[in-house]
C-alpha positions as CSV (number, residue, x, y, z in Angstrom):
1,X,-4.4,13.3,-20.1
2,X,-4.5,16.2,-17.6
3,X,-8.3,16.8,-16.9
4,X,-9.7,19.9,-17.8
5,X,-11.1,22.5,-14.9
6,X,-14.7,21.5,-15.8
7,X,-14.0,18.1,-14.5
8,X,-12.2,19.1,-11.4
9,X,-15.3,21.4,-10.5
10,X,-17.1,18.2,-10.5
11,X,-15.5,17.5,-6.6
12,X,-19.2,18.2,-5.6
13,X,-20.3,15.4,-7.2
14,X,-18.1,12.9,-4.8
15,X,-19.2,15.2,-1.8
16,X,-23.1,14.7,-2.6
17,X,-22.2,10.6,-2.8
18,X,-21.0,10.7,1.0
19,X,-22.8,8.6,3.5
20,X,-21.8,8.2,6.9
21,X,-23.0,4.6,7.2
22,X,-20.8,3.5,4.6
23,X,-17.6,4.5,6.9
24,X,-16.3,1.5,9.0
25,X,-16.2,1.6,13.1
26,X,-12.5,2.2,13.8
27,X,-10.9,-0.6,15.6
28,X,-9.4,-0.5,19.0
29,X,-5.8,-1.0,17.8
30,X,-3.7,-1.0,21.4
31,X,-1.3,-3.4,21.3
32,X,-0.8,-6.2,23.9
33,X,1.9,-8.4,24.2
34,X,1.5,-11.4,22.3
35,X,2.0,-15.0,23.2
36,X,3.4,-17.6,19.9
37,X,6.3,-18.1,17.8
38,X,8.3,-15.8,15.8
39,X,9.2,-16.8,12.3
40,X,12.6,-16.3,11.3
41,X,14.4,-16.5,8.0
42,X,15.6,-19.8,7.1
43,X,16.7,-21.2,4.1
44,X,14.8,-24.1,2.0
45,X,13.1,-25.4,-0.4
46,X,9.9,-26.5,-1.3
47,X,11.3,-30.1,-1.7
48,X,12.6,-29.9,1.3
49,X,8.8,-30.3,3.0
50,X,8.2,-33.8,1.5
51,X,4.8,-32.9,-0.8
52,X,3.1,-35.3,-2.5
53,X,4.8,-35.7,-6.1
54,X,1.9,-33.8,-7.6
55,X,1.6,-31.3,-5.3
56,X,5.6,-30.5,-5.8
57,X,4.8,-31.1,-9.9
58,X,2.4,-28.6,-9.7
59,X,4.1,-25.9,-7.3
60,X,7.4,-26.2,-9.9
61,X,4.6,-25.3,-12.7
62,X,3.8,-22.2,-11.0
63,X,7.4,-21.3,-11.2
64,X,8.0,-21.7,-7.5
65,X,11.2,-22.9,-5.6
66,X,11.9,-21.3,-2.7
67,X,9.1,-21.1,0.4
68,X,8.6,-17.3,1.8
69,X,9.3,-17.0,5.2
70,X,5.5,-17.3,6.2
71,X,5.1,-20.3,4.0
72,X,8.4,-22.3,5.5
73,X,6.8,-21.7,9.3
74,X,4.0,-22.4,9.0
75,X,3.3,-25.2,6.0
76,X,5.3,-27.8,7.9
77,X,2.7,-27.8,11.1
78,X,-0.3,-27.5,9.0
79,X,0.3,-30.2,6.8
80,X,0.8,-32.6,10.2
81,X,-3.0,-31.3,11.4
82,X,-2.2,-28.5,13.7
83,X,-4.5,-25.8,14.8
84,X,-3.0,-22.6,12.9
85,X,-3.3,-18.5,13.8
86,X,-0.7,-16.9,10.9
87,X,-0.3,-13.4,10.8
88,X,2.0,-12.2,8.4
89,X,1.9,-9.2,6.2
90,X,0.2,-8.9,2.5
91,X,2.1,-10.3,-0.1
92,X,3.6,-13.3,1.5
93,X,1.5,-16.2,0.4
94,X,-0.5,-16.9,3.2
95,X,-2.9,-18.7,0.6
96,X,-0.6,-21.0,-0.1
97,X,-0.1,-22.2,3.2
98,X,-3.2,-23.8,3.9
99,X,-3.6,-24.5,-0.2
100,X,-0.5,-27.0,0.0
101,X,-1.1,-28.3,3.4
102,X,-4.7,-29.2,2.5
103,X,-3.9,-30.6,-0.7
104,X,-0.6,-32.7,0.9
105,X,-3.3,-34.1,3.3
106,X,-6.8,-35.1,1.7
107,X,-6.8,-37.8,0.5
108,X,-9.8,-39.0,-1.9
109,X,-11.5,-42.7,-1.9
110,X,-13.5,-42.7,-5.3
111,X,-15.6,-45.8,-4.3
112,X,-17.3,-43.8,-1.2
113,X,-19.7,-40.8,-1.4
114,X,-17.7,-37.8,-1.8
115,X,-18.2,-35.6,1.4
116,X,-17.0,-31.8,2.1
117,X,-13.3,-32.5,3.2
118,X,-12.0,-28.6,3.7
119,X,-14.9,-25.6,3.7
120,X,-12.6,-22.2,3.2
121,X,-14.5,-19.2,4.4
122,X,-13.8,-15.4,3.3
123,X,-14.9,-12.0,3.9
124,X,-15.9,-10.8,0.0
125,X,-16.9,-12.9,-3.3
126,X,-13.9,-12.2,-5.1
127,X,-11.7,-13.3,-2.8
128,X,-13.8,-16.7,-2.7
129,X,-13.3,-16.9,-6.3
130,X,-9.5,-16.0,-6.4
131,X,-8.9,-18.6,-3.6
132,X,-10.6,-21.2,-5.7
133,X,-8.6,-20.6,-8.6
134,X,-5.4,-21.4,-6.6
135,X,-6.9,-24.2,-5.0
136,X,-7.9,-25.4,-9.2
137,X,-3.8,-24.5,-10.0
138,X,-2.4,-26.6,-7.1
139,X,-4.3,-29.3,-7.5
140,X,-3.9,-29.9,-11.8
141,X,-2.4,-33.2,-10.9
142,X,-4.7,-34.3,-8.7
143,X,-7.6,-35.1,-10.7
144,X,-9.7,-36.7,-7.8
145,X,-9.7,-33.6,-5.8
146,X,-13.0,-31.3,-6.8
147,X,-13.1,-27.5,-5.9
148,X,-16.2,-25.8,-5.6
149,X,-17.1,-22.4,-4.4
150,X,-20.1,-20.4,-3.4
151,X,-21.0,-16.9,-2.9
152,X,-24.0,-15.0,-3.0
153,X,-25.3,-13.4,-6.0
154,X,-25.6,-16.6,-8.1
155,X,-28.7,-18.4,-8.1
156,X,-29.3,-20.6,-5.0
157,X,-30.3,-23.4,-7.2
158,X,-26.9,-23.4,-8.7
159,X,-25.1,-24.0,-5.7
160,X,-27.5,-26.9,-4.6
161,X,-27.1,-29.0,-8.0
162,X,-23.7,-28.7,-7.7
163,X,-23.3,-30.1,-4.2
164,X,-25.8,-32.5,-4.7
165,X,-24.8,-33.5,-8.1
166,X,-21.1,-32.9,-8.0
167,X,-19.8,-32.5,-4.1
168,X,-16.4,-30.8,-3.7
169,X,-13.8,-32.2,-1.3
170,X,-12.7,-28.3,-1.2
171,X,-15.5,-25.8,-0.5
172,X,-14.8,-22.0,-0.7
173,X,-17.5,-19.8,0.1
174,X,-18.9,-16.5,2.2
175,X,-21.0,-17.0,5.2
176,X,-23.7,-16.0,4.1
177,X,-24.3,-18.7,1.3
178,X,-22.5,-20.9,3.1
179,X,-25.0,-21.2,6.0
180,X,-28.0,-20.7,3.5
181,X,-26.8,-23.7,2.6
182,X,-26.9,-25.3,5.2
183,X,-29.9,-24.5,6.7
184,X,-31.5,-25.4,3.8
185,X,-29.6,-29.2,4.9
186,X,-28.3,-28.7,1.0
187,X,-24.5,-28.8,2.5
188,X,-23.8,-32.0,5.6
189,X,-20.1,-31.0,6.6
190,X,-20.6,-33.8,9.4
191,X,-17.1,-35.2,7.5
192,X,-15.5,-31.9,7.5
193,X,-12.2,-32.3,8.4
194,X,-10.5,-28.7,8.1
195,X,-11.9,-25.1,8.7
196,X,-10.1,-22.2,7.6
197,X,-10.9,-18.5,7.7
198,X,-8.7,-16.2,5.6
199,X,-8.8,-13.0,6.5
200,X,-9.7,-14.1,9.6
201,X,-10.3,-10.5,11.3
202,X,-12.1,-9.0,9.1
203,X,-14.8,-12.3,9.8
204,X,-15.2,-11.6,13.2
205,X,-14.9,-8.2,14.0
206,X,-18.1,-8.0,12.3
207,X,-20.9,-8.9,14.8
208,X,-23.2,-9.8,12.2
209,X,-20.6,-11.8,9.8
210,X,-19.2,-13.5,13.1
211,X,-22.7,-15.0,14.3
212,X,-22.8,-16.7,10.4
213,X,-19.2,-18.3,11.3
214,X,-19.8,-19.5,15.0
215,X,-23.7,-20.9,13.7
216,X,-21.3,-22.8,10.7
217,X,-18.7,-23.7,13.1
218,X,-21.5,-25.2,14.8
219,X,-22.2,-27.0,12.2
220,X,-18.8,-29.2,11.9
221,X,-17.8,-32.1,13.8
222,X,-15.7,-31.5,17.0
223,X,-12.3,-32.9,16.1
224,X,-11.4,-31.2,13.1
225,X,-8.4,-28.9,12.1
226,X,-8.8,-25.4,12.7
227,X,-6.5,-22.6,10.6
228,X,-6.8,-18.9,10.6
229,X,-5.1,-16.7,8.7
230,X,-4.5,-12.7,8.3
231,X,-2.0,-9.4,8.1
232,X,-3.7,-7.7,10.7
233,X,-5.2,-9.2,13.9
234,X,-5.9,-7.5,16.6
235,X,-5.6,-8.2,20.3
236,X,-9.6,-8.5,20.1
237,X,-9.5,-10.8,17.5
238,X,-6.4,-12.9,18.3
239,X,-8.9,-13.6,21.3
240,X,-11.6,-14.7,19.1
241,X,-9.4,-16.6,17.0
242,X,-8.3,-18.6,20.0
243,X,-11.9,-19.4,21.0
244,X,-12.1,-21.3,17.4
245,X,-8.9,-23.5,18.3
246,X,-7.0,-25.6,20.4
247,X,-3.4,-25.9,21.6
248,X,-3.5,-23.4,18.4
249,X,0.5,-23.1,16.7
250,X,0.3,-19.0,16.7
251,X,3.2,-18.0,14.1
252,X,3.2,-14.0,13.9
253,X,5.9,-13.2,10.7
254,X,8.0,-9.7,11.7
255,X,4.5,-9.3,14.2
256,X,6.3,-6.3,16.3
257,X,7.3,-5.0,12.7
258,X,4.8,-5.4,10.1
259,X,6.4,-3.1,6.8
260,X,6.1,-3.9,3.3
261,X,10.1,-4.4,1.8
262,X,10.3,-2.3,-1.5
263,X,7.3,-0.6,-1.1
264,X,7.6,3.1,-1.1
265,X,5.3,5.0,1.2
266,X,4.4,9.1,0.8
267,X,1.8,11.0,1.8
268,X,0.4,14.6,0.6
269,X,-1.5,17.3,2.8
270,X,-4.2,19.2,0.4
271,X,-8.1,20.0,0.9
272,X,-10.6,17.8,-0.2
273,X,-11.3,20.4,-3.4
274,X,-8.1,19.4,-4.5
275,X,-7.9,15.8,-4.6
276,X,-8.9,15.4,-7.9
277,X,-6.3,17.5,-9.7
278,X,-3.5,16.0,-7.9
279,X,-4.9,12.7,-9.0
280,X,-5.0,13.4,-12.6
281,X,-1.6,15.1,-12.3
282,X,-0.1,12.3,-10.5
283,X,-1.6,9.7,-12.8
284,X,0.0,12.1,-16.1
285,X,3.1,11.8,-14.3
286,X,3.6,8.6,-12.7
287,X,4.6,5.1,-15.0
288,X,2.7,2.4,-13.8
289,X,1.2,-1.4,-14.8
290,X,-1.6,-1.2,-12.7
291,X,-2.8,1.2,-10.2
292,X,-5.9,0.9,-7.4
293,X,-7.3,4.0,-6.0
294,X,-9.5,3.6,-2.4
295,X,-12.1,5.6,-1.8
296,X,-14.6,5.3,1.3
297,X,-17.9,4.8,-0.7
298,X,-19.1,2.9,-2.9
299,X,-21.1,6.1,-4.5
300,X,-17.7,8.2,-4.2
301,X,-16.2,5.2,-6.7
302,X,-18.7,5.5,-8.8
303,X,-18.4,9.3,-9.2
304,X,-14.6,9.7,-9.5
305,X,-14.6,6.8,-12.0
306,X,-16.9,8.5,-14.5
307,X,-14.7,12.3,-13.6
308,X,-11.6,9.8,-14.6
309,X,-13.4,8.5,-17.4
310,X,-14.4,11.8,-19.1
311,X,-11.1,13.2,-18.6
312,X,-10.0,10.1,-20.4
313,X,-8.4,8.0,-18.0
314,X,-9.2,4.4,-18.9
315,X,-10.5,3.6,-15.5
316,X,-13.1,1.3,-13.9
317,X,-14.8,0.4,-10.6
318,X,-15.8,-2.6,-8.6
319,X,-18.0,-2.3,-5.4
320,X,-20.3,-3.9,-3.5
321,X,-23.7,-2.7,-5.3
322,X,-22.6,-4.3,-9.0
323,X,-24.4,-7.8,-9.6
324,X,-22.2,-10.0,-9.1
325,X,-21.9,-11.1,-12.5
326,X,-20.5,-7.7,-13.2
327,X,-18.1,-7.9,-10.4
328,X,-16.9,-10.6,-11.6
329,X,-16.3,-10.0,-15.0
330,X,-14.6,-7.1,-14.0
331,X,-12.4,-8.2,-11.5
332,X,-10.9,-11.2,-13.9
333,X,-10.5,-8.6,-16.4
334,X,-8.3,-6.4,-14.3
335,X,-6.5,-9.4,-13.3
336,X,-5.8,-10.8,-16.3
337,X,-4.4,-7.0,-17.1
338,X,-6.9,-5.9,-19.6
339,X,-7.6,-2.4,-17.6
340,X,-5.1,-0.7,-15.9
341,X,-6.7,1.8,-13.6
342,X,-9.5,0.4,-11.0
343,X,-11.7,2.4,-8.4
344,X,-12.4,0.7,-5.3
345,X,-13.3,0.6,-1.7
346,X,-12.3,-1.7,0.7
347,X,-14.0,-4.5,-0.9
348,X,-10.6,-4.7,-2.9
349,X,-8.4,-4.2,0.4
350,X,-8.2,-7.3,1.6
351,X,-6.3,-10.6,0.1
352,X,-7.1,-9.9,-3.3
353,X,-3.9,-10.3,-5.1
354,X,-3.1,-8.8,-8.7
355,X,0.1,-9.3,-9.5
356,X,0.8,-6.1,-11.5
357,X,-0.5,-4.0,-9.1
358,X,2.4,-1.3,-8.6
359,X,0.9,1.5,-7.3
360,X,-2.0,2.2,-4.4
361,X,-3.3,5.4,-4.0
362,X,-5.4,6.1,-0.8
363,X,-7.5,9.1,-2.3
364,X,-9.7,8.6,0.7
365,X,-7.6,7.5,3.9
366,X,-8.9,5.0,5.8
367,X,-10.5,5.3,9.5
368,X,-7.8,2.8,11.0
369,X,-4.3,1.4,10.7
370,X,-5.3,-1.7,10.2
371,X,-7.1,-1.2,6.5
372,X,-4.3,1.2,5.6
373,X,-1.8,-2.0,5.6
374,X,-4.4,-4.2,3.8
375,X,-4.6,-1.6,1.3
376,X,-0.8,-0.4,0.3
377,X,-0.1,-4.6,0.5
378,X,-1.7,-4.8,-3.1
379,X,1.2,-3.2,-4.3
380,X,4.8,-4.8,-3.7
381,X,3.6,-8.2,-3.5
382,X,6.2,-10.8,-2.7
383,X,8.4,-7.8,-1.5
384,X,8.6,-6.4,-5.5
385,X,8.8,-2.8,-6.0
386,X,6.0,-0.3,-5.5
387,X,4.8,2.9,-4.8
388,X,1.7,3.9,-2.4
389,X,0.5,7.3,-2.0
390,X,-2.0,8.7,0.5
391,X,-4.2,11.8,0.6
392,X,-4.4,13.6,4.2
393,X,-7.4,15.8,4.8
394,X,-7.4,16.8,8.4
395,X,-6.7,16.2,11.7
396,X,-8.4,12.3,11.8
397,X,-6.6,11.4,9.0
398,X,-3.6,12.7,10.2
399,X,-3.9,10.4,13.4
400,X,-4.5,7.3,11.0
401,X,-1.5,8.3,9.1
402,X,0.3,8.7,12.6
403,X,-1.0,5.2,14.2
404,X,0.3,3.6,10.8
405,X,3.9,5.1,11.4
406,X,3.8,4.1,14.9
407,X,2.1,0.9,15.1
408,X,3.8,-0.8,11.8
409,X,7.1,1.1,12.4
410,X,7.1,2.1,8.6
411,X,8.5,5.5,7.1
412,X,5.8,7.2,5.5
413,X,7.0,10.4,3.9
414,X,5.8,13.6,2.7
415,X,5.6,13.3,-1.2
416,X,8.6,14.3,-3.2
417,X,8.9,16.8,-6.3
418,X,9.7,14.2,-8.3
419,X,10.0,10.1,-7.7
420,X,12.3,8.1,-9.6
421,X,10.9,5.8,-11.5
422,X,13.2,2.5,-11.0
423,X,12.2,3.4,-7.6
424,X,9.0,1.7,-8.0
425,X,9.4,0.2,-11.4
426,X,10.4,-3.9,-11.0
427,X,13.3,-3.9,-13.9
């Protein structure tokens, strides 16, 4: 499926697409030394943390047994109520961590009015939606606990009958809709007993995103449990994070040493006219389940994905400009594996877990270390097998790519001949 030189002269049509205010302000990644507790490698089970019975019903119908490191940590002091700060690195099931310990704790009176028990807040819709679905999974044998989640993009009205008509104990939701909610005195969270932020970073490094949180934070009662979670936080924003807490329990998984276990990491040095060929060569040549490719716009997705498409690559592309209905749809339909080859930007580079994802490719590099981790963590989930590979183009994203080896303490080399394919390929 090679594309034809026609196609690869169409490069200009990605470099017409480029705007600079769609590029992220690089973060100040110096490290500090950190205060908290180090995870290290124990050996348990998940009966071993004393779950309610449905909860541990539930968690063996997922086909779990054995906590990851993150989740054996931290789970135990966030069931009990403490104030959390996780950082551990993509992959390692930092949903389930507050999933489990916030299902093991609410507990539901059905003869009083039902009142927002747990409000969830993330950076992007899909991620709402994917935390809501595991929060729906673990909570199959609880039948009392409701899950709701809100986002913009749907109606407003939506979201108002169904807290009105139907409040959720659990409440998932962006900022933005959640405190149009509130303002709107739709949603009360004067019973709120947990607030989490996952991805917790990428919330407040945002000045405008980080005003909606403190004015929701506002919102909730004083003595309340506080847990925020994230691969990557920065000194700035482990300060932050403490602002939100108190007497937080910090756990930092492999902090000093963030790397991805059985993900293999290359890089390749060309010009931007010949990114696209080495993509369509790469993608001829490479087996895969699922691949993501990163670009830096959401105009440069759109672009390459129609390039792919007419050279007949089966790809597609999710971004912040589709309706959300549309980003939706799409999203569940690479999930549930019915496409194979997805176009994204950073939208997609942050918690969004798809399990067959085995292969990242960073057509576009990204302006800091920070993303670069998000990114590659889709692939190699759970430690599993994968592959990233990263376009460099010049001397800034030669510094990224040199921050990344230095910061994470990860091997990323130049891109070989020829890769094996059960060195990327879960048997």
């Amino acid at each position: 499926m090679a594309a034809e030189d026609t196609e690869i002269d169409q490069l200009e049509d990605l470099e017409e697409y480029v705007e600079p205010e769609d590029v992220e302000e690089e973060v100040n990644n110096e490290e500090t030394e950190v205060q908290g507790s180090y995870a290290g490698v124990q050996s348990c089970s998940f009966r071993d943390m004393l779950l309610k019975p449905e909860l541990q019903r539930a968690i063996g119908d997922a086909g779990f047994e054995h906590p990851s490191e993150v989740q054996q940590n931290a789970i135990p002091f966030a069931m009990v109520g403490n104030d959390m700060i996780v950082q551990a690195k993509s992959g390692m099931g930092k949903t389930a961590v507050f999933v489990m310990s916030t299902l093991q704790q609410i507990e539901v009176d059905t003869e009083e009015e039902t009142k927002v028990d747990t409000l969830v807040l993330c950076h992007a819709r899909e991620l709402a939606y994917q935390i809501s679905k595991e929060y729906t999974r673990f909570s199959k044998y609880l039948p009392n606990v409701k899950i709701g989640v809100v986002y913009g993009g749907v109606p407003f009205q939506e979201h108002k009958t169904m807290i009105k008509d139907d409040c959720p104990n659990v409440l998932i939701g962006t900022p933005g809709r959640v405190l149009h909610l509130i303002n709107e005195k739709v949603l009360k969270l004067d019973g709120l007993k947990r607030f989490i932020m996952d991805e917790c970073d990428d919330l407040l490094n945002a000045l405008d995103m980080r005003r909606q949180v403190q004015q929701i934070f506002k919102a909730t009662p004083p003595d309340k449990q506080v847990m925020l979670y994230s691969a990557t936080i920065s000194p700035e924003a482990r300060i932050l994070c403490k602002k939100f807490c108190r007497e937080a329990e910090e756990i930092f998984v492999d902090d000093k040493k963030l790397t991805l276990h059985g993900l293999q990491q290359h890089f390749v040095k060309l010009e931007e006219k010949d990114k696209i060929r080495k993509l369509t060569d790469l993608l001829d040549a490479l087996d895969f389940n699922q691949v993501v490719i990163f670009v830096k716009t959401k105009q440069r997705a759109n672009a390459l994905d129609k390039i792919l498409q007419k050279a007949m690559f089966p790809s597609m592309t999710i971004h912040a400009n589709l309706k959300q209905k549309e980003r939706l749809e799409r999203y569940k339909k690479f999930k549930e594996y019915k496409a194979r080859i997805l176009i994204t930007t950073d939208l997609m580079g942050r918690g969004v877990d798809v399990e067959r994802i085995n292969i990242v490719i960073n057509f576009d590099m990204t302006n800091e270390s920070d993303q670069y981790l998000h990114r590659v963590g889709r692939a190699g989930r759970f430690g599993t097998k994968g592959l990233a590979i990263t376009f460099i183009n010049g001397e800034d994203d030669e510094k990224v790519l040199e921050d990344v080896q230095n910061r994470f303490k990860v091997k990323v080399t130049e891109l070989p001949d020829e890769i094996s394919k059960e060195s990327y390929m879960a048997n």
